[in-house]
N, C-alpha and C positions, 0 to 999 in steps of 0.2 A: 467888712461884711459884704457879702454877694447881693446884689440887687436882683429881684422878680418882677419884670415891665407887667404893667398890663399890655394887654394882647389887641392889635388893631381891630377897630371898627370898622364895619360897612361905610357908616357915616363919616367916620372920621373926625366926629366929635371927644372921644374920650381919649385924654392924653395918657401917656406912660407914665407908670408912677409903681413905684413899691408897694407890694400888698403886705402887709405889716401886723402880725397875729402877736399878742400878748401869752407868755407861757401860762397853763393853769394853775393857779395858785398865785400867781405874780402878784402884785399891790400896783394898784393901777392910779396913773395918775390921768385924769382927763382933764387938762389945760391947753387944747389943740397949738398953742404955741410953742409949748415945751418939749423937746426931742424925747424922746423916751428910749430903753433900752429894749429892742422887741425881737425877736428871732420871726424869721422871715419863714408863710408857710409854702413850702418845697413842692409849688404847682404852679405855672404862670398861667393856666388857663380858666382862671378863677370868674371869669366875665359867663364861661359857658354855663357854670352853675347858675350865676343869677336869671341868663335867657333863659336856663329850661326850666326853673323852677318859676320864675314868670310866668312861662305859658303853660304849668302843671296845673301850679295854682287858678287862672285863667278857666281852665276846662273844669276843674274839680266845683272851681263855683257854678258854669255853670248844669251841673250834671246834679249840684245838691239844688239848684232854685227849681231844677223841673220836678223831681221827686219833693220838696217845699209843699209846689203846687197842687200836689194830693189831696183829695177829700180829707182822706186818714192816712196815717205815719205809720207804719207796723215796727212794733219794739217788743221786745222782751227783755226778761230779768236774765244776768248772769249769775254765774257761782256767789260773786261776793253781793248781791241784791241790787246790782248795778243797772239801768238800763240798756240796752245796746237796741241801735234802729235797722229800719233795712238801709236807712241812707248811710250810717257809720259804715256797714260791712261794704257798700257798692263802694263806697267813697276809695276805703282803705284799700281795697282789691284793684281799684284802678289805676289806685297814684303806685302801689309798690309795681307794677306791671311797667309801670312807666318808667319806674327809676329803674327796674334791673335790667328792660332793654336797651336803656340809654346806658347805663354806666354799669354793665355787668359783674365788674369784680368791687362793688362796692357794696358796705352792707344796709342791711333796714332794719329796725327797732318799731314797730307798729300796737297801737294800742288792741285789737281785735286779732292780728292774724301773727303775734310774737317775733321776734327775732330770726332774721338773717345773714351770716357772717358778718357777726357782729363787735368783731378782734377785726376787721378791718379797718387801713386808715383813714377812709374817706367812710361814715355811717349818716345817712339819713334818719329823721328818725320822725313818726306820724302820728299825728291824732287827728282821725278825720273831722271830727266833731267833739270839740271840744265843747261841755255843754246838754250831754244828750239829753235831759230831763227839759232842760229850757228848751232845747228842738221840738218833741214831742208832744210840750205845752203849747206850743206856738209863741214863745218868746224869741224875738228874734237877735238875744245878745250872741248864740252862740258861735263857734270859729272851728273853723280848718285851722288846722297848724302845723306847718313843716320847716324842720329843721336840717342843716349838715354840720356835721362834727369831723374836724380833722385831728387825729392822733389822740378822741376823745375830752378835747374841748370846742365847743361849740363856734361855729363861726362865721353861719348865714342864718338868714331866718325867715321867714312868711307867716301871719297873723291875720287872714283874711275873714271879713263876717260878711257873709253872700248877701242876707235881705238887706243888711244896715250899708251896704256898699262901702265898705269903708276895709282899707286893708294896710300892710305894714310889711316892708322888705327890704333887705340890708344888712348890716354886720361890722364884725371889726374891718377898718383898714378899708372901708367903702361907703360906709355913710349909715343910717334908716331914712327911709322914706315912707310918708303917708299920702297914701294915693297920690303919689310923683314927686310933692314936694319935701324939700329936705330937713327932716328932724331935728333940733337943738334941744340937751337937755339941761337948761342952764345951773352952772354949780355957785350961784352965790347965794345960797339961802346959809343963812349963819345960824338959825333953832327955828324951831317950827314952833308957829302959832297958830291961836283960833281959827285964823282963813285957812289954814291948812289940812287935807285930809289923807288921813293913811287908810290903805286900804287892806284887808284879810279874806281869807276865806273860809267858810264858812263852819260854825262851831262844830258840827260833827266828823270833819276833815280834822278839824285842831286834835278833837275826843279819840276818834281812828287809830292813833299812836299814842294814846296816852298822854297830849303835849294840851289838855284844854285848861293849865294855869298859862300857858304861853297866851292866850288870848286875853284870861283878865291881866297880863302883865300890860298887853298892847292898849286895853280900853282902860287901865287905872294911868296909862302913862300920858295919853291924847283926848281931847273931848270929845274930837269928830274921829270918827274911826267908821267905814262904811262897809258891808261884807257881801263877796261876788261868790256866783257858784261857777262863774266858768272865763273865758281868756279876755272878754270883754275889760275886766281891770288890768291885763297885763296890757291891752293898748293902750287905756286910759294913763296908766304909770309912763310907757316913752314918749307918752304927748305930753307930760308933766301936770296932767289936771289931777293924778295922782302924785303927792310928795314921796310916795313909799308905798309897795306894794309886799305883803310878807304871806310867803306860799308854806302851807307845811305839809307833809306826806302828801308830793306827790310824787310823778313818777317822772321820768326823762323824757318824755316824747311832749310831758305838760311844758316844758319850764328851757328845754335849750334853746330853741328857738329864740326864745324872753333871752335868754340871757346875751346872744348874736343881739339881739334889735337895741337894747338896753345900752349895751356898749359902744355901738354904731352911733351910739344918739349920745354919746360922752356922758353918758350913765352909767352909775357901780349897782353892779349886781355882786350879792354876796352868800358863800352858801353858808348855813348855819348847822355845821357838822359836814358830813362828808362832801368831799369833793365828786365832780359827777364820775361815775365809773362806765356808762354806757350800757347797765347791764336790765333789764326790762324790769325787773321784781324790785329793784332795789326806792325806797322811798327818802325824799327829799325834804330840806327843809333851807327857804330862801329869804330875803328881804332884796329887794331892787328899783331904784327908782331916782333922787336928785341924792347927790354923793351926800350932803353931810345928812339927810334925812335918813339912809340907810345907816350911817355911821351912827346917831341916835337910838335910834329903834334898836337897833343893833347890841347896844350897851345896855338899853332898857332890859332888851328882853336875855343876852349873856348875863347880864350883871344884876340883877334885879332891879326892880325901882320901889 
């Protein structure tokens, strides 16, 4: 098999090494000691993605703290009774400008401003604000989130929360990091107990698609079960203060990102029914978080409990 170096540094810190992408669908084993069987992704300049998605993210935070620091937020409602802010549209407007100067024949998937050749192999994919209602409120769990998807599996990621300072970046075959340092998501939990907490989203998300017995499967199955409305528990889960994080109906610009940083951190992410297809309408349903706690839940909620 052909090897893909990473590409020299300024510094001269970062060695050569195989960038090493897991095919979609694969069965993933994360025991960093064990070889795996991986098909190598067809780009050696994979370092570029993370500088510029570094200094995207970077700008975008700060461009949402100075709009933050408004008297008032201006939002309104969409079609589906959603909120949308003026920082969501500035946000999204900014980063996709960014990405199609920088890497023009690539596509974007964005929550406010839809799709851009998005059959391409290299797709970004945005949600400025992840969160809008908590924005608007002034809770400050909400996130920026950007993703790259190569040949429509996911496989960088950024999970940034501007006021809480606190962000996440990385992916397969290069690590996660939280704010610099390096992510572990350890797999030796054999069942989940009492001290352990799964996390959900929120009952009328589960309702949305019809799936709200999937949520009394998840709280008749755990005691402590906690429920997020926005990406604040998909950090929480690749820090591991989550054992398991379970998304249902959302959309792809929520959840790719999660699933790059998840894996980066020798985390399984699993989808529950389709595989991601890249396509902006299409809705999701996930579990991600310590391997055997996803394998759990997983069974719980396939198999009943």
């Amino acid at each position: 098999m052909a090897q893909v170096s990473e590409p020299s540094h300024p510094n001269g810190l970062l060695r050569k090494r195989p960038l090493i992408i897991p095919e979609q669908g694969e069965a993933h084993t994360h025991n960093f000691s064990v070889n795996l069987s991986y098909s190598l992704m067809e780009y050696s300049n994979y370092q570029s993605f993370l500088s510029f998605g570094d200094e995207l993210i970077s700008q975008t935070r700060e461009l949402v703290l100075s709009l933050w620091k408004q008297d008032r937020i201006q939002a309104d409602l969409k079609a589906d009774a959603t909120p949308v802010s003026e920082i969501d549209l500035r946000c999204e407007e900014f980063v996709r400008t960014r990405i199609l100067e920088h890497f023009p024949h690539h596509g974007v998937i964005g929550e406010e401003f839809g799709s851009e050749n998005e059959d391409a192999e290299f797709v970004w994919t945005i949600d400025p604000i992840d969160g809008t209602q908590n924005l608007i409120n002034r809770i400050p769990t909400f996130a920026t989130i950007l993703g790259v998807m190569y040949r429509r599996r996911p496989v960088f990621g950024w999970i940034d929360h501007p006021v809480l300072g606190e962000s996440l970046r990385g992916g397969v075959g290069v690590g996660t990091f939280h704010n610099g340092r390096r992510v572990f998501l350890d797999d030796n939990l054999e069942t989940l107990t009492p001290k352990d907490i799964i996390g959900a989203n929120c009952p009328a998300t589960f309702e949305q698609g019809g799936h709200l017995e999937v949520l009394w499967k998840i709280l008749k199955f755990h005691p402590h079960v906690r429920m997020y409305y926005d990406a604040y528990a998909h950090t929480l889960s690749v820090l591991g203060s989550l054992a398991v994080m379970v998304e249902y109906n959302v959309k792809v610009w929520d959840i790719s990102a999660t699933q790059a940083l998840i894996e980066g951190a020798g985390g399984v992410y699993r989808q529950l029914g389709r595989d991601l297809d890249a396509k902006p309408h299409t809705l999701y349903h996930a579990a991600f978080g310590k391997k055997r706690a996803v394998e759990l839940i997983s069974e719980a909620i396939l198999g009943g409990c």
